[in-house]
N, C-alpha and C positions, 0 to 999 in steps of 0.2 A: 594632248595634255590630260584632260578627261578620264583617256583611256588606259595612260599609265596609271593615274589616280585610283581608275577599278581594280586594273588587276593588282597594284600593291591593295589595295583590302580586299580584293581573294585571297590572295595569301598570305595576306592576315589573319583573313578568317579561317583558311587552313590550317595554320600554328595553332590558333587556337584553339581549335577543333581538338589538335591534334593534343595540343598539352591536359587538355580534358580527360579525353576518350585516355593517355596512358595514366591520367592520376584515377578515373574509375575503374579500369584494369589492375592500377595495382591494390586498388582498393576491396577487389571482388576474389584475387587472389591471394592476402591475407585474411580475407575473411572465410575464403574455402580450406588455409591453411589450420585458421585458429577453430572453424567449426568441425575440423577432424579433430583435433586436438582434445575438443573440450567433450568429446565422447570417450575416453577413453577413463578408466576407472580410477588413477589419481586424481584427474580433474571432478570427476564424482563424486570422490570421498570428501573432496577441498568444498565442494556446493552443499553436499547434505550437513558436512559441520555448520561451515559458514549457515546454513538454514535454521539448522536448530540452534544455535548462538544469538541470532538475532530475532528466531521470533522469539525467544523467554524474553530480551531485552525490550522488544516491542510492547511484549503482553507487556509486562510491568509498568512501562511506559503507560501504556493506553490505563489500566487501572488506575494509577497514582495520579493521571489529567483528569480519569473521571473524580476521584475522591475529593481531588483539588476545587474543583468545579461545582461539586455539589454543595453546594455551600446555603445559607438561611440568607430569604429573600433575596436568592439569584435568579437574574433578571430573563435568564434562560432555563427552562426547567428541563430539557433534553441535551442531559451535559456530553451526548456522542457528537455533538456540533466540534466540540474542540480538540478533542481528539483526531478528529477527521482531516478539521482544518490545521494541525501541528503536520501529521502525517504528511497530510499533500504539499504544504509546503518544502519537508525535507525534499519528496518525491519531486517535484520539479527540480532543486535544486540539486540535484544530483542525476538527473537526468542531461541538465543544461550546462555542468563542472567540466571543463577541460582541461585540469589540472591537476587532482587528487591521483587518478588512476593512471600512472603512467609508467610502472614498474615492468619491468621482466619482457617477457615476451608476449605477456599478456595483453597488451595494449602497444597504441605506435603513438607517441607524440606527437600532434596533428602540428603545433606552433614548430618542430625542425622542419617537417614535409616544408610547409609556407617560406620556412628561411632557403629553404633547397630548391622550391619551386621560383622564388623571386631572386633565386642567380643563376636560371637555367639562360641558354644561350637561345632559348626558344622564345624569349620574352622580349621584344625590342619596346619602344617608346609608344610606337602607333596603337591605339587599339590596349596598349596593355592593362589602365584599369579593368575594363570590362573582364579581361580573361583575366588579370589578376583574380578576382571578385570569383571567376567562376574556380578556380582552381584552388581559391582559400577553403571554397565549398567544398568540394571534392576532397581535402585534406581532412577537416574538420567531420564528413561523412565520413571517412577509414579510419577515423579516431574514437568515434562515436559506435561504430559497427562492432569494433574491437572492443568499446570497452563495457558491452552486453555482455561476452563471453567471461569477461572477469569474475571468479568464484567471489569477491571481495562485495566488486558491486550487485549481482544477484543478489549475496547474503543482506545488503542494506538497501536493496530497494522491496524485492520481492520479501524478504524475509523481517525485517525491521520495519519499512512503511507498509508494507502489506499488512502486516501484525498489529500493526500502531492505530489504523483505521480497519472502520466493521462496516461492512454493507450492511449485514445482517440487523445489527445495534439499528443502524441510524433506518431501515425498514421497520423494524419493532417500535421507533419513536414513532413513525408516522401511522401505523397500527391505534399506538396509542392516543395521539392525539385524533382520531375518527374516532375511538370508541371515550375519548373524553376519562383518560385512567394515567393522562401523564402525571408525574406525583408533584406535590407543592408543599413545602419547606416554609414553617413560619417559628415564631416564637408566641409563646403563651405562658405569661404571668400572672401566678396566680399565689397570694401570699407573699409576694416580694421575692418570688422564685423564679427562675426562668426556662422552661423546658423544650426542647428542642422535637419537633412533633415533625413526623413524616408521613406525610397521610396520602391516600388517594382519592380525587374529589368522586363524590359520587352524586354529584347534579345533573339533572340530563338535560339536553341542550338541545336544541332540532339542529336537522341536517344540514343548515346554510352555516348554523356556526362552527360545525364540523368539517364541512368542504374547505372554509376559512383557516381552520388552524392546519388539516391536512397540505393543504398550498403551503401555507407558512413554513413546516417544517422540510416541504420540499425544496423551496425557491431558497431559503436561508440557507440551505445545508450545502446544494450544489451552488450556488453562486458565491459564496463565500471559501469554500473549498477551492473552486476554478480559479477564485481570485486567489487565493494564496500558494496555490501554483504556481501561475503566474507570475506572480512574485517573489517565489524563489528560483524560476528562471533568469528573473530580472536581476535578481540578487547575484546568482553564479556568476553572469555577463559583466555585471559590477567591477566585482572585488575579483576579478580572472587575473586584472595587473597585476594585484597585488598580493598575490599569493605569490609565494618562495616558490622553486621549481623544486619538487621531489624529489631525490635520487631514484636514476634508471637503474643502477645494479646494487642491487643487497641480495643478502643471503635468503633467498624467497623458501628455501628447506626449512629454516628458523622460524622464518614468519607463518608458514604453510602448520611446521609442527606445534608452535605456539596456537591454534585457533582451533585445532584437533584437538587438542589436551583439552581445553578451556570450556569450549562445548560439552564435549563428552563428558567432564566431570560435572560442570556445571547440571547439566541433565539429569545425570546418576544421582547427587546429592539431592535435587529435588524428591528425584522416586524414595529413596531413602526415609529422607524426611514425610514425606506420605503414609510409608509404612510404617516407620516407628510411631507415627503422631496415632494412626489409626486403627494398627494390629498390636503391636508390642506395648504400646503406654497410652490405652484409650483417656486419661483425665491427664495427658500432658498439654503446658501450657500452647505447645505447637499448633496442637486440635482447632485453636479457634480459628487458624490461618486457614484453614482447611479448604474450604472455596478459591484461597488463591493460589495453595499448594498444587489443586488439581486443575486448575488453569492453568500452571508453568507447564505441568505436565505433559495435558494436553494439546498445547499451542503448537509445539513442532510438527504432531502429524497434522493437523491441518492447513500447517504452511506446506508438508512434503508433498500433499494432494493438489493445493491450490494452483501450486507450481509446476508439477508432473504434466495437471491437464492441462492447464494455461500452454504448456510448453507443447502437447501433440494437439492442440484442437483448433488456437487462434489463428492460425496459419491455414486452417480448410478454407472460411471464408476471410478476406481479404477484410470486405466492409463491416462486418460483423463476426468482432471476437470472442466465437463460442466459448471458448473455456473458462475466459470471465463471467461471464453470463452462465453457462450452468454451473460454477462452485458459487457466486452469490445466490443463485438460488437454492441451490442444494442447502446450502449452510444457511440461509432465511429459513426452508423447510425443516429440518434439522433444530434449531432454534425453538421455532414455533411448538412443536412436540415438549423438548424439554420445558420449556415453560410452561405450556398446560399442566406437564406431569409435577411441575415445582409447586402449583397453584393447588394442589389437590388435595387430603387430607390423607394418602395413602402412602406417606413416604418418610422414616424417621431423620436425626440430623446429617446421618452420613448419607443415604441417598438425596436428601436437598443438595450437598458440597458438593456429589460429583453430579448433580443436573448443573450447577450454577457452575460448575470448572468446563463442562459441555458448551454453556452455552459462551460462558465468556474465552473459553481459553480455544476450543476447539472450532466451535461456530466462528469467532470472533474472527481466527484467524486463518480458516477456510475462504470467508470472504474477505474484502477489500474495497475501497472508495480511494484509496490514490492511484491505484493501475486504473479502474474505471475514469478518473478524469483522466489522467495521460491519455487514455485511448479515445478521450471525448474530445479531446483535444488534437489528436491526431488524424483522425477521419474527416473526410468530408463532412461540410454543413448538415446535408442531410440526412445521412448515413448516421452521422454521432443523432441527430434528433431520436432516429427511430433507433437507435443501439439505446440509449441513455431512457426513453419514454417504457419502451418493451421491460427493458429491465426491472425497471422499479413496478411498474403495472403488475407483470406479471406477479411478482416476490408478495407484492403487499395484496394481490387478489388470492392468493394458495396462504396466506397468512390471514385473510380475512378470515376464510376458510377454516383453518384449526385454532386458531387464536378466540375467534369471533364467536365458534360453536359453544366452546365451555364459558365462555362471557357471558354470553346472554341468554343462555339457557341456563346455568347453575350460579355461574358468578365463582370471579379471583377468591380465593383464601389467602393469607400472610406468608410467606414462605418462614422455613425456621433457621434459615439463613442465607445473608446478604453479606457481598463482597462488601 
């Protein structure tokens, strides 16, 4: 009795085995299908729109959080906290969505595999939660693989939340809070007036209470960040019921040429507007947008680089993904320079615009703080420590570096314009 007892769960464990091993199979072989695909120069043209589409939409984003946030007597005075934390939230939440992406041949709807797998004749009663369990995985892994290669979701993860959060930015707060220059926002009445003052303290503090605010800005920024990932993973997993199913066939030529157009023009009109505000009509009222003109501007190629290397270099090391790591720091170094040079007395108003459109539109969006949680989150325990500690270590020691030199040897001047 016993012994029938084993071998019906050998071959149990066989089927199950077996219903595995062919749903990673076919899972490895859509994904060899869709990763020839998405090399080829349609699929190209569909990712570099989709890129520059969504980082103008990001930059704008991330400015109008920062503006929103800077506000008299706010209780955070390093307003890249929240745009960080908006970002990473989308950025989980769209990493953890199985429902959005599931059009054309671009993706496989992981919830049919599971209805096709739970009426395969391979599936009897013994045993089948488990293999159920493992075969829902395996579905929802060829769903997820697939919908990487989506021009749509690149364009809103890498190019929208990429955009939306700054490495760079939230390094530069913790810069500042060491050297005691984060700015503080009050109100001062004087005559029954009320004047809105932006100042930068210039107390000096010793080094405990600087170590102090350096932790703060780091421990608030990632852990809050992590958490609102999180929580838009939680969120996806959520509302997955209740989301309508989106049509698998529409005319994807419409939709492909509808987001071509939209970029590209949208793109073009910005340069335009650059030019006219700065060559053709130097006192038009455009002029004063100037620093955000050149931050729309700029924000695409620094998505187009962030993405290029992220896409040939994180893949060398497995536990440590280089190409993250050298475009936040390139773009913290980057950064670093245009700031000093902003700080300087040798620069009229149109060279201040296009440092501050450098440092917000192109630094901005060179680096990134929602691919770095995702990938904090995705490594090993210890792996993410040293991926996550090297990073910022390193960014904020080459920013000490040039940031720190013209500090405290010459000291900050006002810049003559501010986003």
């Amino acid at each position: 009795m016993s012994q029938g007892i084993g071998l019906a769960d050998d071959r149990h464990a066989q089927v199950g085995e077996t219903v595995t091993n062919d749903a990673a199979a076919y899972a490895n072989t859509l994904y060899d299908e869709e990763n020839q695909r998405i090399s080829g120069i349609p699929t190209q043209i569909l990712i570099i729109t989709n890129l520059i589409l969504f980082a103008i939409l990001g930059t704008l984003t991330r400015v109008g959080i920062q503006s929103l946030t800077s506000y008299t007597e706010a209780p955070i005075t390093f307003s890249s906290l929240w745009y960080n934390v908006t970002g990473s939230f989308i950025m989980g939440f769209l990493v953890e969505d199985c429902k959005t992406f599931n059009y054309g041949k671009c993706t496989v709807i992981y919830r049919q595999e599971i209805q096709e797998l739970r009426q395969s004749e391979h599936v009897d009663q013994i045993g089948s939660h488990e293999r159920m369990t493992e075969t829902t995985k395996a579905a929802k892994k060829t769903y997820l693989s697939k919908k990487k290669l989506c021009p749509l979701y690149i364009g809103l993860t890498t190019g929208f939340c990429g955009c939306l959060t700054s490495f760079s930015s939230f390094v530069q707060d913790i810069f500042l809070a060491l050297a005691d220059e984060l700015p503080t926002r009050r109100y001062q009445t004087q005559d029954h007036t009320s004047t809105l003052l932006s100042s930068i303290t210039s107390n000096h503090r010793n080094f405990g209470y600087s170590l102090m605010a350096v932790m703060a800005v780091i421990l608030v920024t990632i852990s809050v960040c992590f958490s609102a990932w999180l929580l838009g993973t939680y969120a996806a997993q959520t509302i997955e019921s209740y989301l309508p199913d989106f049509a698998t066939k529409c005319d994807r030529n419409l939709i492909d040429g509808f987001f071509i157009f939209l970029a590209c023009s949208s793109w073009i009109i910005i340069i335009v507007l650059v030019i006219y505000s700065h060559v053709l009509d130097t006192e038009s009222t455009v002029n004063m947008y100037g620093p955000l003109l050149f931050s729309l501007v700029l924000a695409p190629l620094g998505c187009f680089i962030r993405y290029y290397i992220s896409l040939y270099l994180n893949s060398r090391v497995i536990s440590f993904p280089l190409g993250t790591f050298a475009v936040n720091v390139a773009g913290t170094v980057i950064l670093g320079i245009s700031y000093d040079l902003q700080h300087v007395t040798l620069w009229g108003i149109l060279g201040c615009q296009i440092l501050q459109g450098l440092q917000s539109g192109f630094c901005g969006c060179l680096t990134t703080v929602s691919s770095l949680i995702a990938e904090l989150n995705s490594l090993p325990r210890k792996h993410a420590y040293i991926y996550g500690a090297v990073s910022i270590l390193v960014s904020l020691f080459l920013l000490i570096i040039i940031m720190g030199s013209l500090l405290w040897l010459k000291g900050f001047t006002m810049p003559l314009c501010v986003i």
